[in-house]
One Martini backbone bead per residue (centre of mass of N, CA, C, O) as a GRO file, in nm:
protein
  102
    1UNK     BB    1 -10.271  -1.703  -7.301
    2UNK     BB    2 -10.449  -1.639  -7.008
    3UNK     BB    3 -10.490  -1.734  -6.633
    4UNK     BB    4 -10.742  -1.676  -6.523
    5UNK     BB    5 -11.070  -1.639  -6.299
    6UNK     BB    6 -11.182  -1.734  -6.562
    7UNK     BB    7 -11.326  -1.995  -6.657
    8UNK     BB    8 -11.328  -2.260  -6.818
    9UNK     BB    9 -11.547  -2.448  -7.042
   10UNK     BB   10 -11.672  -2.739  -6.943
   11UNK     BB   11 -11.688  -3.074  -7.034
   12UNK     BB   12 -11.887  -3.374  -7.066
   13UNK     BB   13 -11.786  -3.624  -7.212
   14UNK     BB   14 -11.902  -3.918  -7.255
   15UNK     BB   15 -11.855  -4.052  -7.542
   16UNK     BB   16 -11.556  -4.056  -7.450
   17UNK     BB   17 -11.483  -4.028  -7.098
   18UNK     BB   18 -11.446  -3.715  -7.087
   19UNK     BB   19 -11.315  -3.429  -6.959
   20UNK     BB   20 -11.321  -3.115  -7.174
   21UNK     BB   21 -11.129  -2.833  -7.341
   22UNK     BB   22 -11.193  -2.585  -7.584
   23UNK     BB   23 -10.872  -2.445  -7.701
   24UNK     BB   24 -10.756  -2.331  -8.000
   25UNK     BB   25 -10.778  -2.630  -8.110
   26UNK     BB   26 -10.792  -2.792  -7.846
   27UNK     BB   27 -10.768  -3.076  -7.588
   28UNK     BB   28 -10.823  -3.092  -7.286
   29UNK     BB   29 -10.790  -3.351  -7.061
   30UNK     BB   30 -11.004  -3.630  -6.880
   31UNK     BB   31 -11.004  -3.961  -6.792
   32UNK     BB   32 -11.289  -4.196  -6.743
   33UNK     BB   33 -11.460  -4.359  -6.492
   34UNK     BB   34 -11.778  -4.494  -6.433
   35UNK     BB   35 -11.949  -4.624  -6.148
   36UNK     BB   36 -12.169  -4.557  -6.022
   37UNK     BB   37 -12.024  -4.346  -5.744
   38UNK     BB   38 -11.761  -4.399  -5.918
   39UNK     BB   39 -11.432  -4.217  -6.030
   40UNK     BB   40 -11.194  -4.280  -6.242
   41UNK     BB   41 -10.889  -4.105  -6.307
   42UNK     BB   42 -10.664  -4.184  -6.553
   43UNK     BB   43 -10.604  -3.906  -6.750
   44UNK     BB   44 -10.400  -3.643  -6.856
   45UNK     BB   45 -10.401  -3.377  -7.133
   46UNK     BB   46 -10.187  -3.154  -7.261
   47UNK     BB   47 -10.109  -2.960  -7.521
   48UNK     BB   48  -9.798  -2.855  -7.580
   49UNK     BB   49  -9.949  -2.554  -7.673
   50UNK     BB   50 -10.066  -2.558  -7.353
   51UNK     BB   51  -9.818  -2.549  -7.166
   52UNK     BB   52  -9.750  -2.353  -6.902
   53UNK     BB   53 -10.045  -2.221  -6.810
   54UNK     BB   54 -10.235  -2.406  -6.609
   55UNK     BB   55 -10.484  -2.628  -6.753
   56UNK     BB   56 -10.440  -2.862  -6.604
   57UNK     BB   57 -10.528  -2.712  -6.316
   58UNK     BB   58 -10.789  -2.611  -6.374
   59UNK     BB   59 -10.901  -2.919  -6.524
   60UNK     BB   60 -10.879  -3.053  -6.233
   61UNK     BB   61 -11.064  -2.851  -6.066
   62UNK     BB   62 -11.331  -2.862  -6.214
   63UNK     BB   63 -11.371  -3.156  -6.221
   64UNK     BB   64 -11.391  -3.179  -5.852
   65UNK     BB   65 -11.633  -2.988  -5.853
   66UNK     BB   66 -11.849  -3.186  -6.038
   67UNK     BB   67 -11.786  -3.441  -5.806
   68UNK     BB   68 -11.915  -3.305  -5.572
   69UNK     BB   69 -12.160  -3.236  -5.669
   70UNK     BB   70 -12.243  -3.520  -5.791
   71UNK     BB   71 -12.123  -3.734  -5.540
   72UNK     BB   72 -11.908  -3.863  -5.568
   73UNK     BB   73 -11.630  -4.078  -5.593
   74UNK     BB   74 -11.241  -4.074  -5.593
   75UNK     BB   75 -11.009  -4.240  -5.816
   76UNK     BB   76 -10.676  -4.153  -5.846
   77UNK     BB   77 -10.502  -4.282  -6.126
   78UNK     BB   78 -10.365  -4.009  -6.194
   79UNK     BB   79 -10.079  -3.827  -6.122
   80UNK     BB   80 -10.193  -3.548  -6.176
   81UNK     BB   81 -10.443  -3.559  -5.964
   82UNK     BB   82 -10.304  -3.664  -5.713
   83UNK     BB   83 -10.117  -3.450  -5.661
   84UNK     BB   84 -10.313  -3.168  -5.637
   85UNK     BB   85 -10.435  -3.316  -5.368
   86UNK     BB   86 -10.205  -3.294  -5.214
   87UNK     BB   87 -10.172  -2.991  -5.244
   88UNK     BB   88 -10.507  -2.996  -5.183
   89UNK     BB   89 -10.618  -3.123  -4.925
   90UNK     BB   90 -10.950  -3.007  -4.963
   91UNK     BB   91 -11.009  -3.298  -5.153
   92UNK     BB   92 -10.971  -3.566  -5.010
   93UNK     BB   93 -11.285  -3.632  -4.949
   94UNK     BB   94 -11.354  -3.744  -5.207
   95UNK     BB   95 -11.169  -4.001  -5.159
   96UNK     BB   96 -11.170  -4.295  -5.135
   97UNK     BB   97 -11.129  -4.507  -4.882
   98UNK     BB   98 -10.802  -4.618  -4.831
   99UNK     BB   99 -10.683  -4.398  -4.994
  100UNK     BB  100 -10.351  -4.249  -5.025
  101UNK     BB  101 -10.228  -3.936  -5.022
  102UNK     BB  102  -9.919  -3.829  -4.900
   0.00000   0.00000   0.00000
């Protein structure tokens, strides 16, 4: 499977608490809690199977996406979607007042 500019179909499953792609019968996601207007991701995880195609990076890309439109502000827990915002400095709008990313 190739990485391309077609983005892969986004799920919010809430009933999970979870951000999620259904790629190939694996689930990569990002788990999160969410309190009145904030969202805090705590966890990502990539399936073995579907390591190093760039899946995780695109499914933090839209999970941030989904969170600006919604108006959230974001609390980021998990270390891999704050690396992200450091590189992608261009989300940290997104974050909590007062949290310093990089």
């Amino acid at each position: 499977m190739e990485l391309n500019n077609t983005p892969y179909p986004l799920i919010d499953n809430e009933a999970a608490k979870q951000y999620e792609f259904q790629l190939e019968g694996h689930v990569p996601k990002i788990e999160y809690i969410k309190a009145k207007d904030k969202i805090y991701l705590t966890h990502t995880e990539v399936p073995n199977e579907l390591a190093g195609k760039g899946i995780g990076t695109a499914l933090v890309k839209q999970v941030l996406e989904d969170i600006k439109e919604k108006g959230l502000t974001l609390v980021p827990l998990c270390p891999f979607v704050a690396l992200y915002i450091k590189r992608n400095p261009e989300w940290k709008a997104l974050v909590l007042k007062g949290i310093t990313i990089g």
